[in-house]
N, C-alpha and C positions, 0 to 999 in steps of 0.2 A: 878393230879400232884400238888401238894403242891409249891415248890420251885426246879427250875431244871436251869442247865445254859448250854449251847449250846459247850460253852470251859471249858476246865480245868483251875483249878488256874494258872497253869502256862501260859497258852496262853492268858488267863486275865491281868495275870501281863504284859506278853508282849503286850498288846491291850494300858496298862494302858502307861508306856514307850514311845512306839511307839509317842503316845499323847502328852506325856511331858516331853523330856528325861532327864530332872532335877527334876522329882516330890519326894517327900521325901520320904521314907519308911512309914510313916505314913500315908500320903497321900495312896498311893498305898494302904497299907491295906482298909482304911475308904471304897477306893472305890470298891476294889474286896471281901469288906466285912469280911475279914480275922485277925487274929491279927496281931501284928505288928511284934512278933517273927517268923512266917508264912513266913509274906512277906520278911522277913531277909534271912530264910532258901528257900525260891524259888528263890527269887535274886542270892543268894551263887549257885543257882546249875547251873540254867542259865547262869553265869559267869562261874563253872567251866566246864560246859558243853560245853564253846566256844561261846553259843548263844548273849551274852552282853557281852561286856567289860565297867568295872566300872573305870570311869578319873574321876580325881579330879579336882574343877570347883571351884575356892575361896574355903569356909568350908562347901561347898556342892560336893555330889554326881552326875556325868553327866555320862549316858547311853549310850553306843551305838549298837543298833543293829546291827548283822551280818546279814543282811539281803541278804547276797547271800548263804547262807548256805539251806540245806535241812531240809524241813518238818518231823521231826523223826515219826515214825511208820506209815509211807505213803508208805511201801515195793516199788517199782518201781519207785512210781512216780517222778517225775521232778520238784513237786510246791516247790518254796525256800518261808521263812521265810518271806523276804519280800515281795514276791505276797500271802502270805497267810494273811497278814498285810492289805494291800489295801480292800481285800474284808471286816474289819471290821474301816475301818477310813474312816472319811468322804472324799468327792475328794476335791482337792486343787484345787484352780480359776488359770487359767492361769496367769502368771506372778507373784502367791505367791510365 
């Protein structure tokens, strides 16, 4: 295997969010290695998917996950967005 990634762009970009819910589109691409018209169109879908909602933050962009929402193509299961987040973010220190 050459080059293989565990998530899809989209759960990357939400990996990437999750991280830093002001990071730029730019940003986000650099890291999920995609262009930056990429990360524009998986942002757009995530948003109109319900998954994010995009607020305005001064003349930036701020994120916020839905994180009570469900895992799409998890047929039955129960895992929402945001415990499917946790297993890729590091753990926070009590009292962060």
């Amino acid at each position: 295997m050459d080059h293989w990634h565990l998530l899809t762009k989209h759960g990357r970009v939400l990996v990437c969010i999750a991280r830093d819910p002001r990071m730029r589109l730019r940003d986000i691409a650099e890291t999920v290695e995609i262009t930056e018209r990429s990360a524009y169109a998986i942002v757009g879908e995530l948003a109109a998917a319900g998954y994010i909602v995009k607020k305005r933050d001064g003349r930036r962009n701020r994120y916020v996950i839905q994180g009570h929402l469900p895992v799409p193509d998890l047929g039955r299961s129960s895992l929402t967005i945001g415990e499917a987040l946790e297993m890729f973010l590091p753990a926070q220190p009590r009292g962060a």
